[in-house]
C-alpha positions in Angstrom: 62.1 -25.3 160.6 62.1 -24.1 157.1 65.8 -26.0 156.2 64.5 -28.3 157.9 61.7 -29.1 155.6 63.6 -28.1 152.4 66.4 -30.6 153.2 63.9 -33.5 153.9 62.7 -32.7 150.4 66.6 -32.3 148.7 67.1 -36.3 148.1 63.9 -36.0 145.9 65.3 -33.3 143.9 69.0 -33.9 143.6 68.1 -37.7 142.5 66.2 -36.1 140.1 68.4 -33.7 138.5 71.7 -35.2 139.6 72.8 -36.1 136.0 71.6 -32.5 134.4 73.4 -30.7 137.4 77.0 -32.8 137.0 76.5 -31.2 133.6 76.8 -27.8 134.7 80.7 -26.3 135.3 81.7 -23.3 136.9 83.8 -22.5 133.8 80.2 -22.2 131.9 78.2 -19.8 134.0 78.9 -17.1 131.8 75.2 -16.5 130.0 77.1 -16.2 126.9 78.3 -19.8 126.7 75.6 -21.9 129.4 75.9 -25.5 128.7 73.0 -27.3 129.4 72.2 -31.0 128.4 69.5 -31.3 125.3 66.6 -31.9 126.5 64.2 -34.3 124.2 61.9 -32.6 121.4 59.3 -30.5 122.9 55.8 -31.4 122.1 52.9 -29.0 123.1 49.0 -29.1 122.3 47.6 -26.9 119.7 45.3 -24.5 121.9 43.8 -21.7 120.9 45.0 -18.4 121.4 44.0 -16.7 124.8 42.1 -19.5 125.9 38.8 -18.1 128.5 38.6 -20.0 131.6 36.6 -19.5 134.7 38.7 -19.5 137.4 38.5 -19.7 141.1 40.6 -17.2 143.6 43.4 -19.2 144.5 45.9 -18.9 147.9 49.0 -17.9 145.4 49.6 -17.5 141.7 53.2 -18.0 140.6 53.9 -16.0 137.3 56.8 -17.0 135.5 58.0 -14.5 132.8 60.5 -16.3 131.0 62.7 -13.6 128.4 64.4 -16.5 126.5 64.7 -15.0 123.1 68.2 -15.6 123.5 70.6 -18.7 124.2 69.0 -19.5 127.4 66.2 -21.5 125.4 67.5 -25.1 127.1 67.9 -23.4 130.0 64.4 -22.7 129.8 63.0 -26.1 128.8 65.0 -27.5 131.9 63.1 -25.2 133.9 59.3 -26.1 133.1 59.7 -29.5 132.7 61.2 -28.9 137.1 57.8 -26.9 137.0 56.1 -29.6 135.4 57.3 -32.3 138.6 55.1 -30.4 140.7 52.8 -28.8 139.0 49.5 -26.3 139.9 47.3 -27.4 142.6 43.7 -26.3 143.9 45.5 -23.8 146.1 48.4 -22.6 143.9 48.8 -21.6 140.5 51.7 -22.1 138.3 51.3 -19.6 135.0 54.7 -19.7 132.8 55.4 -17.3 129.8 58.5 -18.4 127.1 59.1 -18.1 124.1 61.4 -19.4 120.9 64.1 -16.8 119.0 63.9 -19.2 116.0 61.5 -21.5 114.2 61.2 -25.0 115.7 62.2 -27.8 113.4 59.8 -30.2 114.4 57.3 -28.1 112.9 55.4 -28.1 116.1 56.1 -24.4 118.2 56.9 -21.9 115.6 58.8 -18.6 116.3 56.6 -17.2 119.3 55.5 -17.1 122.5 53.0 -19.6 124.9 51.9 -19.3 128.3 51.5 -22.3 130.0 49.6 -23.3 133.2 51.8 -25.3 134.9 50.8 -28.9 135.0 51.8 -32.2 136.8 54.2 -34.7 134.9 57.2 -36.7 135.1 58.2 -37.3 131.2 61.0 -35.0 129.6 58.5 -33.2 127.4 56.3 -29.9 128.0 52.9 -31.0 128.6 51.1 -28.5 130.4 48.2 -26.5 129.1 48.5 -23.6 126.7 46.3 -20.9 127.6 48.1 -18.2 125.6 50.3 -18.2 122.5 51.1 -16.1 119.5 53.8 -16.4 116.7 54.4 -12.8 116.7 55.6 -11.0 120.1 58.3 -9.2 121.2 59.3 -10.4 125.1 62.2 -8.2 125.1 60.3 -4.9 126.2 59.1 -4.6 130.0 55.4 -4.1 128.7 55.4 -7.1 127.3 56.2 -8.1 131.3 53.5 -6.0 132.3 51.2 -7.3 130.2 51.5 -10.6 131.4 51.2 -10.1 134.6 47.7 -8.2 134.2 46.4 -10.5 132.1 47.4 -14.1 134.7 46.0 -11.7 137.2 43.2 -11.3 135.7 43.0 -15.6 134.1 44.2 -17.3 137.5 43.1 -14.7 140.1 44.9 -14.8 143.9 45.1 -13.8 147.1 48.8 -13.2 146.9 51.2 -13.2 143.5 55.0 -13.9 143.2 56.7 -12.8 140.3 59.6 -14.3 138.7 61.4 -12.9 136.1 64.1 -15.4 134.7 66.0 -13.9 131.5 69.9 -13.1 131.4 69.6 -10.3 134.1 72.0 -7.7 134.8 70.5 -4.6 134.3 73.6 -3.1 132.3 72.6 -2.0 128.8 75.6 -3.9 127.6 74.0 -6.6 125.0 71.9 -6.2 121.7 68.6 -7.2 119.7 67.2 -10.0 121.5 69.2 -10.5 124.7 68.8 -6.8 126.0 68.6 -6.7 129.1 65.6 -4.5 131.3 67.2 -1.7 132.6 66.7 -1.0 136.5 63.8 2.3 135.6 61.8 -0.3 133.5 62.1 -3.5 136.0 60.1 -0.5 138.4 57.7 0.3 135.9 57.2 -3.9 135.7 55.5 -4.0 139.3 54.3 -0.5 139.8 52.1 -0.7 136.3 50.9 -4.2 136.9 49.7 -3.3 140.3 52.1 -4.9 142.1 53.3 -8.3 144.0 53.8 -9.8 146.6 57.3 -11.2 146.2 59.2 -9.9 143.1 61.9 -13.0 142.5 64.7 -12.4 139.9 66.4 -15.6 138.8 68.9 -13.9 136.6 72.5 -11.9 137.3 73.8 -9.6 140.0 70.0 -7.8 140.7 70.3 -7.4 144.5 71.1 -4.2 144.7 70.0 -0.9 146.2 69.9 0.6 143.0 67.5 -1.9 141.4 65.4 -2.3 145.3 65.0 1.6 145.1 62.4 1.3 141.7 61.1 -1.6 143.1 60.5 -0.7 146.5 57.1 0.4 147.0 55.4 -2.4 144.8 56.6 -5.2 146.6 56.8 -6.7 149.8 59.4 -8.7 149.5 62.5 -9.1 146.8 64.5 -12.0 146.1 67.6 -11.6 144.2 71.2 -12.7 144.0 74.3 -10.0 144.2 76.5 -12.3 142.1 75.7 -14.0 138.7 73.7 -17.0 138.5 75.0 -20.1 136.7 72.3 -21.4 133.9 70.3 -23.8 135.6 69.0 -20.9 137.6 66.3 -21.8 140.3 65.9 -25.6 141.5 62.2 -25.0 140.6 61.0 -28.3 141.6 62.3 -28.1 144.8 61.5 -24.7 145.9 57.3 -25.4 144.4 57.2 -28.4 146.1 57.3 -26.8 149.3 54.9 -24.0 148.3 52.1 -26.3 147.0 52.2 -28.5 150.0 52.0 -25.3 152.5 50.3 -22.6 150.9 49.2 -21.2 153.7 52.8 -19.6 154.7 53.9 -16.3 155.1 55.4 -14.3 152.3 58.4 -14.3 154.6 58.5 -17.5 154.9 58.3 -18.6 151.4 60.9 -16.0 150.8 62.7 -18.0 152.8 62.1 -21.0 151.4 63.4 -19.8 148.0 66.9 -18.9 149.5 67.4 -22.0 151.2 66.4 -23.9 148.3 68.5 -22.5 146.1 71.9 -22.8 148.9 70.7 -26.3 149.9 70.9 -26.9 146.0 74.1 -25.1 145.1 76.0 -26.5 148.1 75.5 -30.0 146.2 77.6 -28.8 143.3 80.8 -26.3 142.3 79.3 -23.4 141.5 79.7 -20.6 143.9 76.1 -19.0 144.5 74.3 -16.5 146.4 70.7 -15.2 146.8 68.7 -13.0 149.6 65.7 -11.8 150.6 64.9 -8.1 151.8 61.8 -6.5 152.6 60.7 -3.9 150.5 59.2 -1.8 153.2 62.9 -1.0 154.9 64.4 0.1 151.8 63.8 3.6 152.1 65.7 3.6 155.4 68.6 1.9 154.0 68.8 4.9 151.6 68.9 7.2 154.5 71.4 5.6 155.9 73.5 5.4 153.0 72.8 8.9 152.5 74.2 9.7 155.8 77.3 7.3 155.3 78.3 9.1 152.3 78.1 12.7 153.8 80.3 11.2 157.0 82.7 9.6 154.2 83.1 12.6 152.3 83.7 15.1 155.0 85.9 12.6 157.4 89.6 12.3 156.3 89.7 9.0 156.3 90.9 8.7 152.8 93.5 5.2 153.4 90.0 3.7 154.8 88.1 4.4 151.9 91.0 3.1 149.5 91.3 0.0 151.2 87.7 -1.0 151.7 87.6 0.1 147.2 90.3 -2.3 147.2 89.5 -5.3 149.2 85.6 -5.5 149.4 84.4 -8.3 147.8 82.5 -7.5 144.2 80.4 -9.6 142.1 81.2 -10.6 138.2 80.2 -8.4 135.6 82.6 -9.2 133.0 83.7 -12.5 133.5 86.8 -14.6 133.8 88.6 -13.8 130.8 88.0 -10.1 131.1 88.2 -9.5 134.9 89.9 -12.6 136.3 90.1 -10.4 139.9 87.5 -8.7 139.5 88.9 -5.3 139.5 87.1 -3.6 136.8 83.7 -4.9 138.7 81.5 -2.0 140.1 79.2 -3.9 141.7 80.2 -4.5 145.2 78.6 -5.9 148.6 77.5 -2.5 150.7 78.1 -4.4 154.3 81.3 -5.3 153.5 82.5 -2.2 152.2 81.5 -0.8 155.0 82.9 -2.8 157.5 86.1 -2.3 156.2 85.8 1.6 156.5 84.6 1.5 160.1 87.6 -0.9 161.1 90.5 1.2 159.5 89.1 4.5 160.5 92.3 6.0 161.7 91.3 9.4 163.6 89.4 9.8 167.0 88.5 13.5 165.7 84.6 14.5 165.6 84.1 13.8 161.9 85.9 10.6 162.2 83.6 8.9 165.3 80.5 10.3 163.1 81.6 8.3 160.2 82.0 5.6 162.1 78.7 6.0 164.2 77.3 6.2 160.3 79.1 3.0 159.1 78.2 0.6 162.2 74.9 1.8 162.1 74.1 0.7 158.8 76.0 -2.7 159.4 73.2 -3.1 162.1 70.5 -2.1 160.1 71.4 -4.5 156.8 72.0 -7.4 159.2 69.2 -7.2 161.7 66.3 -4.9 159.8 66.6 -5.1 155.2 67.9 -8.8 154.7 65.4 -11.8 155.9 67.5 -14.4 154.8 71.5 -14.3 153.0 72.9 -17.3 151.7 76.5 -17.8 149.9 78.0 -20.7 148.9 82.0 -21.7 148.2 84.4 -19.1 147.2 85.0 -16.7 144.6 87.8 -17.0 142.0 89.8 -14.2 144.0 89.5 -16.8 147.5 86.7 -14.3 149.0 84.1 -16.6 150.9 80.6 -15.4 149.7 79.2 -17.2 153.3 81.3 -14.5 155.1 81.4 -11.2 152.7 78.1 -10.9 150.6 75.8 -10.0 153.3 73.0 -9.9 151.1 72.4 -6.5 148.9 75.4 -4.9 146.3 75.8 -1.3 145.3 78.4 0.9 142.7 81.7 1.2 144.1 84.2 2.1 141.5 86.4 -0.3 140.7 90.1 -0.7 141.6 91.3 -0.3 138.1 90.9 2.9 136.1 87.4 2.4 134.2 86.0 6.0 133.5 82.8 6.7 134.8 82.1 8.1 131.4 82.6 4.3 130.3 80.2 3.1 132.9 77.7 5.2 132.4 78.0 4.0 128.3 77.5 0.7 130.2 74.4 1.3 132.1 72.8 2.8 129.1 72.0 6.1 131.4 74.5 8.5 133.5 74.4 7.0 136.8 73.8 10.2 138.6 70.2 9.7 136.3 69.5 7.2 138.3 66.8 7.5 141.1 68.9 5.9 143.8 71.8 8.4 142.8 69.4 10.9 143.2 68.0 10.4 146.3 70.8 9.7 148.2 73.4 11.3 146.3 75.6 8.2 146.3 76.5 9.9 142.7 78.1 12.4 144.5 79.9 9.8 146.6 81.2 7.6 143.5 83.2 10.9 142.2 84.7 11.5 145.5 86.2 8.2 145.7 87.1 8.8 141.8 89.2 11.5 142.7 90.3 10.6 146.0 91.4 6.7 146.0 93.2 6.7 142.6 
């Protein structure tokens, strides 16, 4: 019923963004080189700062936190003015926070940040109400996340909140100044300080993964995030709110569902190969269990030739790029059922061990497919031929790569040694990443 509803509501939105979208190639996904069509100037009302309103409890409040200090800023304007098609309702709010590296030239938004609430229009120009701004903030720390979702939570109160945080993603520590990325410790500390959400939504790279669900886990309900990068256009906003304002009433399953199809129904128009899923918070604990146990089995099974072959053939997600990676065999990030799978069907041996690690592997298969993931959608191929429909079945994890890349180099990467990391800890997948170091080379 839900595609059913999103794809009644698709001619609407591809008519409308047909000529931005055509725009868009798979040759500039890379966040360091989006290419976006200009939108016109941008013209905004001089409110005060921190504006007081009264305002009623509302069904949902969407909070936008838009970390585009960076070279994402058209990327950005292109999303509120989608925003802006639909706009806030009596039932639903639509709070957006952005800001500007560099001093406008038109003299009229200065270096800074505003917080908008979202407002209906149809013109090419960002009209909605200002009801924060300030010429001197820092978006690139997660309090200044935390911050703003305490303080729409406390402006546009609701019975349920979904948070999106749109910005480069990844959380590899592998840029500077202002496109830093939030690593996976602090994106925790983002809903667990705030209080919490409802649905925690990441439009931005390669998030959906166990390592990033573990510090989210327990101040959620739902997460929505995409395994593999996402090109610059990000969310089809307009598409995905529409159907939100018209049925606020639906579950937080449901509109997680929503957002997926969406974004497939959107993606499958174009060239750009895509994914995005939705898990529920509540489960992850027990994947970590059962990864847990899968890595025990693994590491005392001698099923070495299964192991290699699922390091070598599962698909992975792009970390570095085309130009860097054009296979993808540096990548770490990989898709856990897959990887999986392919261990369970070249296990070799019919001894005790071996039936245990496959007992381990299947059950986790079932668990992903039928229990974590609500919703998986993939569109097209990668550039290695690997069908995201078929292989990314929904949340990624480290697997070392195929070509020699020290661990001591990925740990430079993710800012931290992995073993730091609380999913490393509690499942000693750590422990699991050196054994295939030492034992698959």
């Amino acid at each position: 019923m839900i595609r059913i509803i999103l794809i009644a509501l698709m001619s609407f939105v591809v008519n409308t963004f047909s000529k931005d979208f055509s725009n868009i190639s798979n040759e500039r996904i890379k966040q360091s080189d989006v290419f976006l069509p200009r939108p016109q100037k941008v013209v905004v009302s001089n409110s005060k700062n921190d504006i007081l309103i009264k305002n009623p409890v509302k069904e949902i409040t969407i909070m936008v936190f838009m970390n585009v200090k960076n070279d994402f800023y058209d990327a950005a304007v292109m999303a509120l003015n989608e925003m802006e098609i639909i706009g806030s309702s009596d039932k639903v709010n639509i709070i957006a926070e952005t800001g500007r590296r560099y001093i406008n030239r038109d003299g009229k938004w200065e270096q800074g940040v505003r917080r908008f609430y979202i407002q209906k229009d149809t013109d090419e120009q960002i009209n909605s109400k200002i009801v924060f701004k300030t010429n001197s903030y820092d978006m690139r720390g997660y309090k200044r996340a935390i911050e703003f979702v305490k303080w729409t939570k406390k402006k546009f109160p609701a019975k349920r909140y979904i948070l999106i945080l749109w910005e480069h993603g990844e959380w590899l520590d592998t840029e500077e100044g202002a496109n830093k990325n939030i690593p996976a410790e602090e994106i925790g500390k983002i809903v667990r300080e705030s209080g919490g959400v409802d649905i925690l939504a990441f439009d931005g790279c390669l998030m959906q993964m166990a390592e990033v669900l573990t510090e989210v886990k327990d101040y959620t309900k739902i997460v929505v995030g995409s395994e593999e990068t996402v090109a610059g256009y990000g969310y089809p906003y307009s598409f995905l709110l529409d159907a939100i304002v018209k049925n606020p009433n639906m579950s937080n399953e449901d509109i997680a569902k929503v957002i997926v199809e969406s974004f497939d129904l959107f993606y499958d128009e174009g060239v750009i190969p895509a994914t995005l899923s939705a898990v529920r918070s509540d489960k992850v604990a027990k994947l970590n269990i059962l990864l847990s146990d899968f890595a025990k089995s693994a590491m005392q099974a001698d099923e070495i030739e299964a192991l290699k072959k699922a390091k070598n053939e599962v698909i992975r997600f792009d970390i570095f790029g085309k130009s860097d990676d054009p296979y993808k065999k540096l990548s770490f990030f990989a898709d856990i059922y897959n990887f999986v799978d392919i261990v369970s069907k070249n296990i070799s041996r019919k001894d005790k061990k071996s039936l245990k690690l496959k007992e381990k592997a299947d059950s986790l298969k079932r668990f992903i497919e039928n229990e974590l993931v609500i919703i998986r959608r993939g569109s097209l191929v990668d550039r290695t031929g690997k069908s995201y429909e078929e292989l990314a079945y929904g949340v990624s994890i480290f697997i070392p790569p195929v070509s020699v890349l020290p661990l001591e180099e990925i740990d430079l990467m993710l800012g931290v040694p992995y073993s730091s990391f609380k999913f490393a800890r509690e499942t000693g997948w750590s422990d699991f990443v050196k054994f295939i170091y030492e034992k698959t080379k």
